[in-house]
C-alpha positions as CSV (number, residue, x, y, z in Angstrom):
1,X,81.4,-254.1,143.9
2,X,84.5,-251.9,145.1
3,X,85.5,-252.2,148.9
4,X,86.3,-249.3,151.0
5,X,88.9,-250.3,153.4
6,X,89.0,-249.2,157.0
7,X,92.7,-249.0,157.0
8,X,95.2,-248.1,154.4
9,X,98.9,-247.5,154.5
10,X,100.4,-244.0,152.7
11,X,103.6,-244.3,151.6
12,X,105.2,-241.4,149.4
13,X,106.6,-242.4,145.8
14,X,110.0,-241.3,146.9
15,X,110.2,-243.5,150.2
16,X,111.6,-246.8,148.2
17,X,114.7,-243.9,146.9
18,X,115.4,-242.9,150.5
19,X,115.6,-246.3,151.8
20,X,117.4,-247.4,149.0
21,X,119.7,-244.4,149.9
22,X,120.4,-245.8,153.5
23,X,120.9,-249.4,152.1
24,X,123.4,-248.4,150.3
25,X,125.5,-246.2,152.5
26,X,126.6,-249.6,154.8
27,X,125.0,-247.6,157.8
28,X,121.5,-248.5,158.6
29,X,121.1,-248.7,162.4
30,X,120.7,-245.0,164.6
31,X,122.6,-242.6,162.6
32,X,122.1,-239.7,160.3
33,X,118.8,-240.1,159.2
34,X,117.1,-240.5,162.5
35,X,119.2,-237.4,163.7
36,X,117.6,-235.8,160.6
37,X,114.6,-236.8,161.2
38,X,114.6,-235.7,164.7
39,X,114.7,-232.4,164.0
40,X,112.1,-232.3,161.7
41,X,110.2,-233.0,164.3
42,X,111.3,-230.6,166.7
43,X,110.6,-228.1,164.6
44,X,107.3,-229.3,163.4
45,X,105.9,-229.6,167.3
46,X,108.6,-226.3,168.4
47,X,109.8,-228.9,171.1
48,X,113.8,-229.7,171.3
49,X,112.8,-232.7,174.5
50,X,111.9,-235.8,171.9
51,X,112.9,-239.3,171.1
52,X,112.3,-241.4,168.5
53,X,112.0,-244.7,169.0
54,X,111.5,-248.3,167.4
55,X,107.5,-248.0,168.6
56,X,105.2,-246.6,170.6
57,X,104.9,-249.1,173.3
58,X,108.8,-248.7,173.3
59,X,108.0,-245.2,173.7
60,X,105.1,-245.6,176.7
61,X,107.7,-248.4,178.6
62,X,110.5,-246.0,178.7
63,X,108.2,-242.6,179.9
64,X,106.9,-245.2,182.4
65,X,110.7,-246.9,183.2
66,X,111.9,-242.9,183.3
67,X,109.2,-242.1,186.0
68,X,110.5,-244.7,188.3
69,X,113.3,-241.9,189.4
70,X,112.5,-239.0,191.4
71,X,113.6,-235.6,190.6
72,X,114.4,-233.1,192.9
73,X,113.5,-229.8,191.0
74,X,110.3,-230.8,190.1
75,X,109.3,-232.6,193.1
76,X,108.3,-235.6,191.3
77,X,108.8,-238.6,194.2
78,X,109.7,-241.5,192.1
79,X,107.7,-244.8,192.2
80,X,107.8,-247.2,194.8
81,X,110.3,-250.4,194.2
82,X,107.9,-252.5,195.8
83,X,104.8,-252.8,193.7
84,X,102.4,-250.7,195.4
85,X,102.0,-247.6,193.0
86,X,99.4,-247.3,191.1
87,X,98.6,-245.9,187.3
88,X,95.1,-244.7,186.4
89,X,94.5,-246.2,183.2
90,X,91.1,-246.2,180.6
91,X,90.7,-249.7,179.2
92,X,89.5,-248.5,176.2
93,X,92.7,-248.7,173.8
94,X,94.8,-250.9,172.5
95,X,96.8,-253.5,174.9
96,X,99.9,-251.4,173.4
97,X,99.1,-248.5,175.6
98,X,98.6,-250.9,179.3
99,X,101.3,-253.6,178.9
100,X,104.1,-251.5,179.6
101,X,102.3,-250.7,183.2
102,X,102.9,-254.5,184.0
103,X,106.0,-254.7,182.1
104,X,106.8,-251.9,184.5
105,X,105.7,-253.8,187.5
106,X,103.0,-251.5,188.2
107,X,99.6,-251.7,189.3
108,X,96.8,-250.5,186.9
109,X,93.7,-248.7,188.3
110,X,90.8,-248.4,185.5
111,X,89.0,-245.2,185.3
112,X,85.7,-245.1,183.2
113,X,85.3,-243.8,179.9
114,X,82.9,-240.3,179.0
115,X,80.5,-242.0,176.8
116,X,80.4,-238.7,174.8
117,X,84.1,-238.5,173.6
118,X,85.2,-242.3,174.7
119,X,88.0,-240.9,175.8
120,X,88.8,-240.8,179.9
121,X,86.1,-240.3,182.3
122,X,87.8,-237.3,184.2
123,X,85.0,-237.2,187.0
124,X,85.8,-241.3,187.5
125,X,89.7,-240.2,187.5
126,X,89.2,-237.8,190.1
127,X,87.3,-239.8,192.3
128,X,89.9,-242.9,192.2
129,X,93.3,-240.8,192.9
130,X,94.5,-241.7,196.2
131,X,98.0,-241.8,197.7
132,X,99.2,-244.6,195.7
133,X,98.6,-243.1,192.8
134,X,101.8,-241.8,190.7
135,X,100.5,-242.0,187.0
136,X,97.9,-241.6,184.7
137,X,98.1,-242.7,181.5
138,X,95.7,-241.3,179.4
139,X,94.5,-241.9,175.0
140,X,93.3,-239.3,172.8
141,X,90.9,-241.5,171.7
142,X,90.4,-241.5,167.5
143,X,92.5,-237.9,168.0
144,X,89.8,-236.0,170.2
145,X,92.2,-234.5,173.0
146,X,91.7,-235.0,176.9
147,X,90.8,-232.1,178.5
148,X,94.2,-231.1,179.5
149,X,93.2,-228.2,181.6
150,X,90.9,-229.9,183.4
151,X,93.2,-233.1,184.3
152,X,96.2,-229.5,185.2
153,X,93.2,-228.9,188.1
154,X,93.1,-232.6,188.7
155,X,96.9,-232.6,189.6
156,X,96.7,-229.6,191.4
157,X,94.2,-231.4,193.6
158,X,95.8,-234.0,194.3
159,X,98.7,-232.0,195.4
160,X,96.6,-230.4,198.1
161,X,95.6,-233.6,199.3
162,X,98.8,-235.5,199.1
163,X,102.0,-233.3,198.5
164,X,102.5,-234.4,194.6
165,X,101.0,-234.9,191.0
166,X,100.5,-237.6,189.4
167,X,102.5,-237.8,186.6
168,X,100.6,-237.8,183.4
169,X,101.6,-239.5,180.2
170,X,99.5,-238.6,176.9
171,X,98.9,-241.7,174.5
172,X,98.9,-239.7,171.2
173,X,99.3,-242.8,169.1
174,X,95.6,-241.4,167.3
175,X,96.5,-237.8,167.7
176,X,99.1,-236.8,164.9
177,X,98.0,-233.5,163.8
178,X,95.2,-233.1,166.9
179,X,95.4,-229.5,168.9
180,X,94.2,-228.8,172.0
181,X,93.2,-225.1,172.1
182,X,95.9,-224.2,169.4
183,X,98.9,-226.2,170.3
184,X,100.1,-229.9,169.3
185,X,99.4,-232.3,171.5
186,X,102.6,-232.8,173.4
187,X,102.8,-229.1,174.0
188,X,100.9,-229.1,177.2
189,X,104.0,-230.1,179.9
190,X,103.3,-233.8,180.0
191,X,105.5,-237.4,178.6
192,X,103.7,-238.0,175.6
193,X,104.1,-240.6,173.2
194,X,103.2,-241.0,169.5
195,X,102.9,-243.5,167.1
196,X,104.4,-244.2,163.6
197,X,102.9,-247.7,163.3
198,X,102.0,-248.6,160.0
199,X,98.2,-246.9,159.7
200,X,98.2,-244.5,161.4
201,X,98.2,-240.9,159.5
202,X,101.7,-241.0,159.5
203,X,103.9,-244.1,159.2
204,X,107.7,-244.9,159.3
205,X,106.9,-248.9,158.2
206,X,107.0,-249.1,162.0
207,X,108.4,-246.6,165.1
208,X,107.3,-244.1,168.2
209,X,108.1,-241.0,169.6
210,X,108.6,-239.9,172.9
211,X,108.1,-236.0,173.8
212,X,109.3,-234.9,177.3
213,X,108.7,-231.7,179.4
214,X,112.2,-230.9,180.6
215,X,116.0,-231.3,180.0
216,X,116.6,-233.9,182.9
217,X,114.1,-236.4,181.7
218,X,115.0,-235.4,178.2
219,X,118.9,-236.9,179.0
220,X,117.7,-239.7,180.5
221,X,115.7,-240.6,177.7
222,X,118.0,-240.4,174.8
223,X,120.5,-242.9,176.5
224,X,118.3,-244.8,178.2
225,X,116.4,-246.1,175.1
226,X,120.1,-246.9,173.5
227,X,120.9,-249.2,176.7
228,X,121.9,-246.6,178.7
229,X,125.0,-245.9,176.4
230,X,126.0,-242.2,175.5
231,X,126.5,-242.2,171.6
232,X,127.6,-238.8,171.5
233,X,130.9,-239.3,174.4
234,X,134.4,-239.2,172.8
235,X,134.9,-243.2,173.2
236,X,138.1,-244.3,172.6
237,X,137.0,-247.4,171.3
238,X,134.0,-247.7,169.0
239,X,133.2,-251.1,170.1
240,X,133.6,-250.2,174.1
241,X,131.4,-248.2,176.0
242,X,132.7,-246.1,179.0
243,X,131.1,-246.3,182.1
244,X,127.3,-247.1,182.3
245,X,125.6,-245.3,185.1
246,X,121.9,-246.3,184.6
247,X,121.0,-248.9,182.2
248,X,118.4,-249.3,179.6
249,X,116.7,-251.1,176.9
250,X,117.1,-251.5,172.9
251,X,114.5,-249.2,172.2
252,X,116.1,-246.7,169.2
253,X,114.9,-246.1,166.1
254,X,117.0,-246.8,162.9
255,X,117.9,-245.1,159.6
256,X,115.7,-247.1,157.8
257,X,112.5,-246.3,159.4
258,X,113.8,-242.8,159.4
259,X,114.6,-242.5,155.9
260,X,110.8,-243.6,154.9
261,X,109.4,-240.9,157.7
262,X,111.1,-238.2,156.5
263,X,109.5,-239.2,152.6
264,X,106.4,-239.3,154.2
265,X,107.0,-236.3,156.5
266,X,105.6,-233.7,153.8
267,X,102.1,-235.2,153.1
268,X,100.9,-235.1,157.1
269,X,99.1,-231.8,156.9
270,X,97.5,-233.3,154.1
271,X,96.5,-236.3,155.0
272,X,95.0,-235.2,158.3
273,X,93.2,-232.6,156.2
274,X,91.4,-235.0,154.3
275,X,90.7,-237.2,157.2
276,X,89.2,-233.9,158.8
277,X,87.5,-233.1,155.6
278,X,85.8,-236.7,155.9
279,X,85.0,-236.6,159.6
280,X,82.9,-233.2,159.1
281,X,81.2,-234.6,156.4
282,X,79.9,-237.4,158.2
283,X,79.0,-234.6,161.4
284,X,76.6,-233.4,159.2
285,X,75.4,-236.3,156.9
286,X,74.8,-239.2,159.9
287,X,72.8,-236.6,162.2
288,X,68.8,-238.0,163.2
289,X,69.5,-241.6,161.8
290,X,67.9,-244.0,164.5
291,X,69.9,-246.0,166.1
292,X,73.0,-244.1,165.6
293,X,74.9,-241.9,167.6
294,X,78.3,-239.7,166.9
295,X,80.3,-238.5,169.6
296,X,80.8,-234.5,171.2
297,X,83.0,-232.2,169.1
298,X,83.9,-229.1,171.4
299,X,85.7,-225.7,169.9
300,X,89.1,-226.0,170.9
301,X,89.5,-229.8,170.8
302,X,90.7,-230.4,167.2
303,X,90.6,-234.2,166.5
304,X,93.2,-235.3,163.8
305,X,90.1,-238.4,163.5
306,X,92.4,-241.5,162.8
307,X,88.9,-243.2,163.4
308,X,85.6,-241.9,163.2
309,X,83.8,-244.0,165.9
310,X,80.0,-244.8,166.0
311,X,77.9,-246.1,168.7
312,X,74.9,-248.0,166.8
313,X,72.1,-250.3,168.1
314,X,72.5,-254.1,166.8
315,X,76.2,-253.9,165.7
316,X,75.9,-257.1,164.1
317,X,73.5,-256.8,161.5
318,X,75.3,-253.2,161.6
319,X,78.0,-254.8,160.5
320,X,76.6,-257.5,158.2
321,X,75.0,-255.0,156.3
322,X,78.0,-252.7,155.6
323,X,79.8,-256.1,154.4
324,X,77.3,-256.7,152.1
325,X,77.5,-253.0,150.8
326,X,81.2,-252.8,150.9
327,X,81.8,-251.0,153.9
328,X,84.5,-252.4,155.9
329,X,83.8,-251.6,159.8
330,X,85.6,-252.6,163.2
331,X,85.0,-252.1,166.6
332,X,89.0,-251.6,166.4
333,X,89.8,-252.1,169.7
334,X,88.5,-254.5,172.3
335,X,88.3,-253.6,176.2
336,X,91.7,-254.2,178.0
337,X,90.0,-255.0,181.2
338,X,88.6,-258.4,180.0
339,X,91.4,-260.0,179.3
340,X,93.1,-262.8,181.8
341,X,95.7,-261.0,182.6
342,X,94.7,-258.3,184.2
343,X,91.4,-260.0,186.1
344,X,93.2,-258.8,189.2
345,X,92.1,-255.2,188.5
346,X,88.6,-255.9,187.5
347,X,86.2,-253.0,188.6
348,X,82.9,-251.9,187.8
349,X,83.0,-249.2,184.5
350,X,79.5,-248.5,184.0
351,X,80.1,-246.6,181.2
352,X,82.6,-248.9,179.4
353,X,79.5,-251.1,180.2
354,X,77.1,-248.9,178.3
355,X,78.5,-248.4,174.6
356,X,81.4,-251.0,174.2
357,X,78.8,-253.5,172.8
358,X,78.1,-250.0,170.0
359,X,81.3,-249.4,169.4
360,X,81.9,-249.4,165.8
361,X,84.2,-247.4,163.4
362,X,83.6,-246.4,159.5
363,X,85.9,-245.4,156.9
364,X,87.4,-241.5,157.0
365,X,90.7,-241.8,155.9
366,X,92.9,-239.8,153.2
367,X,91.8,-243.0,151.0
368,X,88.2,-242.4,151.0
369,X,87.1,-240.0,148.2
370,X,83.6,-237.7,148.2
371,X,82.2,-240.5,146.2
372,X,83.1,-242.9,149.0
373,X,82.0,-241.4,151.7
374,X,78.7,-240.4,150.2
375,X,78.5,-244.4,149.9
376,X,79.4,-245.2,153.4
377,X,76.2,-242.2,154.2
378,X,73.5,-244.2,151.5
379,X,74.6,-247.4,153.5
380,X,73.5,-246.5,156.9
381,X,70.7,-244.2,155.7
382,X,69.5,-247.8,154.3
383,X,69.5,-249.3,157.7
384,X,70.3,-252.5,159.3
């Protein structure tokens, strides 16, 4: 019996030339092809503020790290030194996305999650901002955007109350190819970070983005995530920096990984298409089966569906019998706020509470063909 994957990694026929391109220049760290690269991006998303970098979670440390300073034209305070600021955080993710708080020696708030979208609970987050709050760091969960205006009005409330927004910093790691009312995600004046990891729609073998909202940040970004070193000064010695005013981390991406996105860069319209293509399809297909329920899809929030999540009654035999049909399935993610860890920040989600033991995900990627997912449909309509 054939097996339909939940995950599968595309990789174009021509990425093995490219790399084998770089490999044989003698240059494969940050060079050419990530400045190539680069600005195919810019011009994809119409942004000139982004960063590639060697992950995402490089990508969420450094917006976090970058945060840490204040800025004076934008009236952004800076964090605290001594521990006490607080980022607004849903649990609901992978640990990628909430490590870099901590790593960051900041304190993590959890806000709730909308059981109709999974993705934050913006009634929860606006209850729970307070004056130690300088972040929020929110995931479009599967691809399904925030509502971005409505967390702008959030921000704006918080600024009546206590002189300054929160910061916000978009998890897109889901989202390549979402919209939110007509424009890319990481068009709406926010840090936002993508990621290039392996399986996701878009892969380079491994690597992030960063997108920025201004110049300042911008600069501080591109040396900050190559030590702090400027790559583009007139050294007079290769080997010897000049002076190093703010230092930072090891965080670039390299020629390699930039080589195999740019092979790959061609086929993202089309691959989100067909993971689209598949996600409508099972709209209309999985609608009145007992025990199942799909989540809100609103005009205006166009979900690139990396995963199609389900929330069914009796996962386990759920599960069991999509096995045995050969449907592979996955919660995907587990709750961050039970781990060890983070016990400190325990709080009551009731939400979270309500459909994490539901929580499953079915196949919809660019892999699964009309035969497939009409499959996947006949499974579940044969029950559990």
């Amino acid at each position: 019996m054939k097996s339909i994957p939940l995950f599968k990694v595309y990789m174009h026929e021509e990425a093995h030339k490219k790399v084998e391109e770089v490999l044989r220049s003698g240059f494969i760290g940050q060079g050419p092809r990530v400045e190539e690269f680069e600005a195919r991006l810019k011009e994809r998303f119409g942004i000139d503020y982004l960063v590639t970098t060697n992950s995402a979670t490089s990508a969420e440390h450094l917006a976090l790290h970058l945060l840490k300073k204040a800025n004076k034209d934008t009236g952004w305070p800076g964090i605290d030194k001594h521990g006490y600021e607080e980022v607004l955080a849903t649990p609901l993710t992978c640990t990628a996305s909430n490590w870099p708080i901590l790593a960051n020696n900041m304190l993590i708030k959890w806000v709730d999650v909308d059981p109709e979208t999974l993705n934050m609970d913006l009634d929860d987050l606006a209850r729970k901002i307070t004056d130690n709050t300088k972040a929020i760091m929110l995931v479009h969960w599967g691809g399904y955007p925030n509502d971005l205006d409505k967390i702008k009005s959030i921000q704006e409330r918080s600024k009546e109350i206590f002189g300054f927004k929160p910061a916000v910093i978009e998890d897109a790691a889901h989202a390549m190819g979402s919209k939110y009312k007509g424009k890319y995600i990481g068009r709406h004046g926010n840090l936002t970070t993508y990621s290039f990891q392996a399986i996701k729609h878009f892969t380079t073998g491994d690597g992030g983005m960063l997108i920025l909202p201004h110049m300042e940040l911008y600069k501080r970004a591109k040396l900050l995530r190559w030590y702090g070193i400027d790559r583009d000064s007139d050294r007079k010695d290769f080997r010897c920096e000049a002076d190093v005013v703010e230092w930072g981390f090891k965080f670039h991406m390299n020629d390699i990984s930039a080589a195999i996105g740019l092979a790959n860069f061609d086929a993202i319209d089309v691959l989100t298409a067909l993971h689209r293509s598949n996600a409508y399809y099972y709209d209309e297909a999985l609608k009145g089966i007992s025990g199942l329920k799909t989540l809100k899809r609103e005009q205006g929030f166009d979900s690139s569906f990396w995963i199609y999540s389900l929330l069914v009654e009796d996962r386990e035999n759920f599960t069991k019998a999509m096995k045995d049909r050969g449907v592979a399935v996955s919660q995907v993610h587990e709750r961050n706020d039970k781990h060890t860890c983070v016990k400190e920040f325990r709080s009551h989600l009731p939400n979270l509470e309500k459909v994490i033991g539901k929580l499953t995900h079915i196949p919809v990627g660019w892999w699964v063909t009309e035969e497939d997912r009409q499959h996947i449909v006949d499974s579940i309509r044969k029950g559990w």
